[in-house]
C-alpha positions as CSV (number, residue, x, y, z in Angstrom):
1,X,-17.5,1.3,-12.9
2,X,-15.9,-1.7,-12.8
3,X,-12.1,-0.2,-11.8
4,X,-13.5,2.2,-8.6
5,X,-14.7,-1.6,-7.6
6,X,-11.2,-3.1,-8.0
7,X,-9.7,0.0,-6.3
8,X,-11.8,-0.2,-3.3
9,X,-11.2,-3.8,-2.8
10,X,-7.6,-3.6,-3.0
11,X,-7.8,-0.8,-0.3
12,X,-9.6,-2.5,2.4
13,X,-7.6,-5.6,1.7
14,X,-4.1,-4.3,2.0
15,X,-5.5,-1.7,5.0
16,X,-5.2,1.4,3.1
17,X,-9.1,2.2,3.2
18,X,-9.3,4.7,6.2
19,X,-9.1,4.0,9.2
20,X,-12.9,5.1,10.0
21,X,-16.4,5.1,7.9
22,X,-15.3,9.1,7.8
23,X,-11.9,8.4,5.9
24,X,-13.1,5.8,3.6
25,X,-15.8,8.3,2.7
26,X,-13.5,11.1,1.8
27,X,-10.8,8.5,0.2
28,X,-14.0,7.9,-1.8
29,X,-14.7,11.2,-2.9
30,X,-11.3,11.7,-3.4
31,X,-11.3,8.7,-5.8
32,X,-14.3,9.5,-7.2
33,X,-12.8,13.4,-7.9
34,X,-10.0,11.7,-10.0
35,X,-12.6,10.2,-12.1
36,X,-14.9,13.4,-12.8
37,X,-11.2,15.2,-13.6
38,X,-10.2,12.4,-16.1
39,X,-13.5,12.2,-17.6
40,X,-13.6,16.3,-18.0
41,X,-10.4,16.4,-19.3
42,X,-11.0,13.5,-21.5
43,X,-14.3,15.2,-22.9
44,X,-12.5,18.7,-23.9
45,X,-10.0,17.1,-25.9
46,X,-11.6,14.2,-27.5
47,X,-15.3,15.1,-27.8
48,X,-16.5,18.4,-27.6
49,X,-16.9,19.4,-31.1
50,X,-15.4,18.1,-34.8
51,X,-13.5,21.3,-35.7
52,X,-9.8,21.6,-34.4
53,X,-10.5,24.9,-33.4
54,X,-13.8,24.1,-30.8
55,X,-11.5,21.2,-29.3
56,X,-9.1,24.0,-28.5
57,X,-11.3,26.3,-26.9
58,X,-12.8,23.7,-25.2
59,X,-9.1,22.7,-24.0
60,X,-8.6,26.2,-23.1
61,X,-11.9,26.4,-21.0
62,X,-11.0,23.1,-19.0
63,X,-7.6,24.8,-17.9
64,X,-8.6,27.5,-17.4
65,X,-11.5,26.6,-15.2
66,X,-12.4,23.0,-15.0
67,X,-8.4,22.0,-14.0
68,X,-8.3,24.5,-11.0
69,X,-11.7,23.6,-9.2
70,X,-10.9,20.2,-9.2
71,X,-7.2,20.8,-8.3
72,X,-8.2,22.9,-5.3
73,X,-10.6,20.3,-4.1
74,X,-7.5,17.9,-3.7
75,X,-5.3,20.7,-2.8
76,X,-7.8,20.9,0.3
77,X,-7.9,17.5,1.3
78,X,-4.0,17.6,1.1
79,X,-4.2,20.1,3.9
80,X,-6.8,18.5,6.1
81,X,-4.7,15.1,6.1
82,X,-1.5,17.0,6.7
83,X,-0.5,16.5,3.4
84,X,-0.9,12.8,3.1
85,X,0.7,11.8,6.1
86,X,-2.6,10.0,7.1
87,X,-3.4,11.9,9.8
88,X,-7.0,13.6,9.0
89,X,-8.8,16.1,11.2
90,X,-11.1,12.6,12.5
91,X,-8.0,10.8,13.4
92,X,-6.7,11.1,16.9
């Protein structure tokens, strides 16, 4: 995808990539997290099924379950890094 390329570019060039191979890993899966949510989000409301009613459920469904799992995954990196203050459990 050609915007997770543009991302990643402007982060190493304005130093905001990590400061280690281990922070620019997880700033990728964090990225990358952001993209699966969007794209779930994007699929419950927009194209799980023709009738009104399906699209609901499936809205339903992705609060319900899909919404918290991913929110908890970045709820977790928030409290590895201190909660963004850009000290992670690899930096000194």
């Amino acid at each position: 995808m050609q915007s997770a390329s543009i991302i990643r570019y402007l982060a190493r060039k304005h130093g905001l990539n990590g400061a280690n191979e281990q922070e620019a890993l997880e700033i990728d899966i964090l990225t990358e997290g952001v993209a699966d949510l969007m794209m779930a989000f994007i699929k419950a409301k927009w194209f799980s099924h023709a009738e009104e009613s399906k699209r609901q459920e499936e809205l339903k469904k992705f609060l319900a379950e899909a919404l918290p799992k991913h929110l908890s995954h970045f709820q977790r990196a928030l409290e590895r890094n201190h909660c963004g203050n850009g000290k992670t459990s690899s930096s000194p």
